[in-house]
OpenMM code with the backbone's topology and positions (N, CA, C; nanometers):
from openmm import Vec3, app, unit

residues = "UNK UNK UNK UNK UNK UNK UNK UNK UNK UNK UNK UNK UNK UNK UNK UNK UNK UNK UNK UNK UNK UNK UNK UNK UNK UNK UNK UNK UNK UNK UNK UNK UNK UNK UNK UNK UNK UNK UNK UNK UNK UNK UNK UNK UNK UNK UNK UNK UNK UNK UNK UNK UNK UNK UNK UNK UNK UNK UNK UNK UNK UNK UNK UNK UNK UNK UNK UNK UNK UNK UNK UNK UNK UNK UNK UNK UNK UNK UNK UNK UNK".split()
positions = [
    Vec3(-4.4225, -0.2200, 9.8715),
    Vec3(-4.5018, -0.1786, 9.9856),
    Vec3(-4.5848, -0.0571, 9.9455),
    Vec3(-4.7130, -0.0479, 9.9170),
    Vec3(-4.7956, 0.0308, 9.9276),
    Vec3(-4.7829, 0.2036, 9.9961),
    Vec3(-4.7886, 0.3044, 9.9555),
    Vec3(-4.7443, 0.3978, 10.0043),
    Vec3(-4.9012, 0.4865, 10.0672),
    Vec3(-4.8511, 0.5679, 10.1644),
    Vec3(-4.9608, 0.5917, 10.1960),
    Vec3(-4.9486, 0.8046, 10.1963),
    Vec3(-5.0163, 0.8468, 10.1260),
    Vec3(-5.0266, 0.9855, 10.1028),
    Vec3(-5.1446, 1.0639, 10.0995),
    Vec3(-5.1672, 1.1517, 10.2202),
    Vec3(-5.2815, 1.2060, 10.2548),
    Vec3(-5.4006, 1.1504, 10.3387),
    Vec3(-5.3541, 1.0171, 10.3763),
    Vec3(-5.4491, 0.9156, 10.4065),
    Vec3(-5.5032, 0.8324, 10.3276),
    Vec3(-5.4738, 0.8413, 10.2245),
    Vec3(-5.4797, 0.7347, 10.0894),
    Vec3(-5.3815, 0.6431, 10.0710),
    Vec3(-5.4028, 0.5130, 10.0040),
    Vec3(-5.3201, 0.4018, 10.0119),
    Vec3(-5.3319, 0.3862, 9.8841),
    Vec3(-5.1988, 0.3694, 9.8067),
    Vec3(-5.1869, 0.3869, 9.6296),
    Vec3(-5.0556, 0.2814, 9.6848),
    Vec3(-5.0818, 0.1874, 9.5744),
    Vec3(-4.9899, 0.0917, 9.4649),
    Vec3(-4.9158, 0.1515, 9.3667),
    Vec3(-4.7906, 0.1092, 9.3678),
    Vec3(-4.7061, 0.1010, 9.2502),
    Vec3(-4.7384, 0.0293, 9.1126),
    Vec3(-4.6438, 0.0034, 9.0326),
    Vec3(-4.6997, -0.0460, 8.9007),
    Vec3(-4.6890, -0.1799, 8.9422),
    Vec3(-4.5273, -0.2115, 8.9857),
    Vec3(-4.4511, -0.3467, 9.0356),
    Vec3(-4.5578, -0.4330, 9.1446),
    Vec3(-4.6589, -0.3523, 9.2126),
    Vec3(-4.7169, -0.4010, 9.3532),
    Vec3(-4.8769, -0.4438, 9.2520),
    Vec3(-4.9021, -0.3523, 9.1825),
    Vec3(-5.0030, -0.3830, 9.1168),
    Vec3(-5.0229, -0.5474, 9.0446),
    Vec3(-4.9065, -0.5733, 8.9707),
    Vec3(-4.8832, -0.6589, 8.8415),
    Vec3(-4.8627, -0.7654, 8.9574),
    Vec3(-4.8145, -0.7552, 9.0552),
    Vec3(-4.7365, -0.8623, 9.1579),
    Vec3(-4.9044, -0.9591, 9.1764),
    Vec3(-5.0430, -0.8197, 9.2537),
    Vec3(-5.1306, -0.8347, 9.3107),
    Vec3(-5.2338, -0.9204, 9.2444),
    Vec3(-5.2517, -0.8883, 9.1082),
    Vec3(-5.2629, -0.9155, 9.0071),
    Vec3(-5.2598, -1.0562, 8.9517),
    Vec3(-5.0993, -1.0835, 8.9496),
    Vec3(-5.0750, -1.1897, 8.8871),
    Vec3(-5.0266, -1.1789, 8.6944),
    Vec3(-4.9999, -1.0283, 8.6796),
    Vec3(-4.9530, -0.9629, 8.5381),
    Vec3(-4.8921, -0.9432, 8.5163),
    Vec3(-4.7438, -0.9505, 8.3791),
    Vec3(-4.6351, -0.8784, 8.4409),
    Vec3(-4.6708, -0.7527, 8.3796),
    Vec3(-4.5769, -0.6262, 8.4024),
    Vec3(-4.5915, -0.4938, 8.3450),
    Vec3(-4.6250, -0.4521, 8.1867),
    Vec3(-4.5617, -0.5517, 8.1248),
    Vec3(-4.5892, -0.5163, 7.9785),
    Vec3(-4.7195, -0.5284, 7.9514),
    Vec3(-4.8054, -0.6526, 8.0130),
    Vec3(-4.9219, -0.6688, 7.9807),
    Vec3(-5.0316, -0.5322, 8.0475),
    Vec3(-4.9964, -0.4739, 8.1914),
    Vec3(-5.0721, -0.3615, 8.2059),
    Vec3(-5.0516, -0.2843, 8.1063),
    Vec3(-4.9501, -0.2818, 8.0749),
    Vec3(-4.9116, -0.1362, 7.9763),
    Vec3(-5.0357, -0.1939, 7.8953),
    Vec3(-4.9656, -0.2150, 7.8045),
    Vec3(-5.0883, -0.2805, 7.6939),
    Vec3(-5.2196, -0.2431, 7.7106),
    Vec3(-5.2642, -0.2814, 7.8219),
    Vec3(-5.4049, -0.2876, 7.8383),
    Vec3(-5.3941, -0.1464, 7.8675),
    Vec3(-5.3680, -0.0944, 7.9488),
    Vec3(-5.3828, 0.0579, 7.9478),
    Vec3(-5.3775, 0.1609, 7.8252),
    Vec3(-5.2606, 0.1028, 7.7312),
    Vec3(-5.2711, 0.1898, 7.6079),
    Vec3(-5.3592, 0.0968, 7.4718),
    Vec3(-5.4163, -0.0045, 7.5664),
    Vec3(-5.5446, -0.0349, 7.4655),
    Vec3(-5.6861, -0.0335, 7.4855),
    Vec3(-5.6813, 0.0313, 7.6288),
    Vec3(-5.8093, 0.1159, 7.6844),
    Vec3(-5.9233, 0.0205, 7.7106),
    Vec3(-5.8256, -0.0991, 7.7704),
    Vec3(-5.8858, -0.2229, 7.8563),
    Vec3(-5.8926, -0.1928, 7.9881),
    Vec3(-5.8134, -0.1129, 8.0634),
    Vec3(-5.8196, -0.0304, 8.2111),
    Vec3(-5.7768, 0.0494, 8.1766),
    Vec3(-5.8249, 0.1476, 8.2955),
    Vec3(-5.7906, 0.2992, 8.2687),
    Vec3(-5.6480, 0.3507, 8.2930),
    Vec3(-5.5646, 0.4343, 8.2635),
    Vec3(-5.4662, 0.4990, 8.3269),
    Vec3(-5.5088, 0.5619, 8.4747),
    Vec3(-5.3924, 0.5572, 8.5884),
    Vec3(-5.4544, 0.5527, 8.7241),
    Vec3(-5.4426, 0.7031, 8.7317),
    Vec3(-5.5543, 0.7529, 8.7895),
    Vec3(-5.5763, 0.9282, 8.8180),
    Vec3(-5.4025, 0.9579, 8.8606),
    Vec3(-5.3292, 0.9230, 8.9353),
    Vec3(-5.2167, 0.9561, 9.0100),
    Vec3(-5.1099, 0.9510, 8.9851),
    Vec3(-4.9820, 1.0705, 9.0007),
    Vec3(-4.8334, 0.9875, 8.9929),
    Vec3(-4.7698, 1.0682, 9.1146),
    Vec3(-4.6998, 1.0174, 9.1359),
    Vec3(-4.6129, 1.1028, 9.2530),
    Vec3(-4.4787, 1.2017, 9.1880),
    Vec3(-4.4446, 1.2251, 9.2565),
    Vec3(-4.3008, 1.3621, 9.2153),
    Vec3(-4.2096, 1.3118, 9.1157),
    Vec3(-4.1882, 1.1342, 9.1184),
    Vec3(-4.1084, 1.0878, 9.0139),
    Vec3(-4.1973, 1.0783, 8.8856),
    Vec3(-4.2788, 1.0579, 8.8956),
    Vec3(-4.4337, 1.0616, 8.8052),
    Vec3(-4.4115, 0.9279, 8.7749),
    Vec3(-4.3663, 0.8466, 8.8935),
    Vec3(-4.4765, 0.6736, 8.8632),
    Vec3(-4.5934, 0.7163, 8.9230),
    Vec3(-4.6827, 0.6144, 8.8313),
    Vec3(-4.8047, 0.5475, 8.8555),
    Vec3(-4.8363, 0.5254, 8.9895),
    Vec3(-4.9500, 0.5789, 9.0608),
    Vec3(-4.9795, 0.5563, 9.1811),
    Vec3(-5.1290, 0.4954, 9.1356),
    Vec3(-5.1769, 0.3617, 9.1570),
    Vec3(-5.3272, 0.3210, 9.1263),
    Vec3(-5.3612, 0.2938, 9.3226),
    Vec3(-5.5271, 0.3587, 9.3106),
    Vec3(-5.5684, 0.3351, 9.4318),
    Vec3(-5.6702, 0.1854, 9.4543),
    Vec3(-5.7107, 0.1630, 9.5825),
    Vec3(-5.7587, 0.0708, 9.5522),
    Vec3(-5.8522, -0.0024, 9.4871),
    Vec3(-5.9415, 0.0990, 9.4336),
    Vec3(-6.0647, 0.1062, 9.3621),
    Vec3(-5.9885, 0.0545, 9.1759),
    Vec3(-5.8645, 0.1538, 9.1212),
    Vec3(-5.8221, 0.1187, 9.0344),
    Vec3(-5.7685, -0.0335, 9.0613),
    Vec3(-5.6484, -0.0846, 9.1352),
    Vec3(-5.6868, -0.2130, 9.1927),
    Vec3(-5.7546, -0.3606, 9.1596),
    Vec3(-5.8966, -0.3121, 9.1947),
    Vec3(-5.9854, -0.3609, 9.2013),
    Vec3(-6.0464, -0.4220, 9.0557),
    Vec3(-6.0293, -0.2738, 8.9456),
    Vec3(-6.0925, -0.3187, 8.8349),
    Vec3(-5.9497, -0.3799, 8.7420),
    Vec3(-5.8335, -0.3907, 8.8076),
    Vec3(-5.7436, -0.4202, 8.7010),
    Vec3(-5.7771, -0.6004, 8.7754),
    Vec3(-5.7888, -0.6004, 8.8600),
    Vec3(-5.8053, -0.7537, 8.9423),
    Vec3(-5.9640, -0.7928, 8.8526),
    Vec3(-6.0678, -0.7280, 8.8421),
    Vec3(-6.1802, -0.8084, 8.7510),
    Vec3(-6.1601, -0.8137, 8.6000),
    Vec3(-6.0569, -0.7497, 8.5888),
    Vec3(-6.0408, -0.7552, 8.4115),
    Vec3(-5.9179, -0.8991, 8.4184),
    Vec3(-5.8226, -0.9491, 8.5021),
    Vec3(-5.7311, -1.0391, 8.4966),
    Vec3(-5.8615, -1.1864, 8.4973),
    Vec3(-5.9620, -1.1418, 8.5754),
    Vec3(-6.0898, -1.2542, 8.6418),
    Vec3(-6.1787, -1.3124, 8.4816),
    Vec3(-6.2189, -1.1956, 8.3882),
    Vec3(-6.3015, -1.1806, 8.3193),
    Vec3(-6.2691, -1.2997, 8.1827),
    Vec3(-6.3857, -1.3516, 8.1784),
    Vec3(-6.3928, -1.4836, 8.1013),
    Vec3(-6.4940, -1.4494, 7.9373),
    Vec3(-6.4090, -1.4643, 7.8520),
    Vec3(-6.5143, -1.4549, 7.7540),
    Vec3(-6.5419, -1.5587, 7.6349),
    Vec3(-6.6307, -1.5590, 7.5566),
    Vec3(-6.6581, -1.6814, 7.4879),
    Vec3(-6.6342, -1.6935, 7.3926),
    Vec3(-6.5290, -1.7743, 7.3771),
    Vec3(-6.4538, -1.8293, 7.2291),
    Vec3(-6.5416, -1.7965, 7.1133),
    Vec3(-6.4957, -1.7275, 7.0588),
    Vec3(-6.5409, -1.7243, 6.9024),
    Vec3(-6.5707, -1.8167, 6.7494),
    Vec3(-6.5112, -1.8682, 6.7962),
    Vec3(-6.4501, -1.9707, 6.6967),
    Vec3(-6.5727, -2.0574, 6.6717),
    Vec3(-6.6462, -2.1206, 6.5534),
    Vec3(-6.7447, -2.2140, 6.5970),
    Vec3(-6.7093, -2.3152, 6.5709),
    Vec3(-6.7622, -2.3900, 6.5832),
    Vec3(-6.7222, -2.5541, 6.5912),
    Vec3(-6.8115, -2.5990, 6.4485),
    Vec3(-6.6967, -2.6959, 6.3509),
    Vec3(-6.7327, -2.7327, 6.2378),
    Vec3(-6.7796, -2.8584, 6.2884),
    Vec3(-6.9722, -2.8645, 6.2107),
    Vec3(-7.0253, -2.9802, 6.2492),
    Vec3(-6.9337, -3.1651, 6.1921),
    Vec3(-6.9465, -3.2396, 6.2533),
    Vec3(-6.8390, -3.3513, 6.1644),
    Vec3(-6.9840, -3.3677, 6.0708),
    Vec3(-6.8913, -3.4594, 5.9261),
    Vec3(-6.9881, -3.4814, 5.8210),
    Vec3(-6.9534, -3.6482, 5.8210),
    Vec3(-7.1024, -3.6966, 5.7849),
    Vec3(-7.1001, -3.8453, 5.8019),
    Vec3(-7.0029, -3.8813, 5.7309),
    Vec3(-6.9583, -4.0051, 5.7697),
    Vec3(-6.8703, -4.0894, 5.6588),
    Vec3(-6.9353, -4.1671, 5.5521),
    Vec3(-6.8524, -4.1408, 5.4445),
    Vec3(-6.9418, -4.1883, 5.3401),
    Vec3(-6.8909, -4.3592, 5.3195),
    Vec3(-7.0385, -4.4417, 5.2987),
    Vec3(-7.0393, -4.5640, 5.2979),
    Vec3(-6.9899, -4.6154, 5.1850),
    Vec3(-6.9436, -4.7104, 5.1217),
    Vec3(-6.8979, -4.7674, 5.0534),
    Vec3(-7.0345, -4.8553, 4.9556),
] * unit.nanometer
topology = app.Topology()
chain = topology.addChain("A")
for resn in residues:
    res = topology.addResidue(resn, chain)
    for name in ("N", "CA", "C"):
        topology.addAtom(name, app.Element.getBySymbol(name[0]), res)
């Protein structure tokens, strides 16, 4: 459940990954591979508080589609007899 402090509404790590569709290891990752940012916030236990804006960009980076690298080897005729 989303906590609400100061009038701000911040996510956990668990609420994030849930929202998401990530589990935690993979945020980590991406966070300490500077694919999303670390979230400005932690509270008194010093978890991770991400707001909704952070959120938002961890939800377009799960979205984000990119184009295979790999090229495709042309086929070579068969040789006739």
């Amino acid at each position: 459940m989303p906590v609400k402090i100061n009038g701000q509404v911040y996510y956990r790590t668990a609420e994030v990954c849930q929202a998401v569709g990530i589990g935690k290891s993979t945020l980590f990752r991406w966070m300490r591979d500077n694919i999303v940012q670390e979230p400005a916030h932690r509270d008194r236990k010093g978890w991770r508080l991400f707001t909704e804006e952070e959120l938002g960009s961890i939800t377009a980076e799960t979205s984000r589609i990119q184009s295979n690298q790999i090229t495709r080897a042309t086929a070579t005729p068969s040789m006739t007899r």
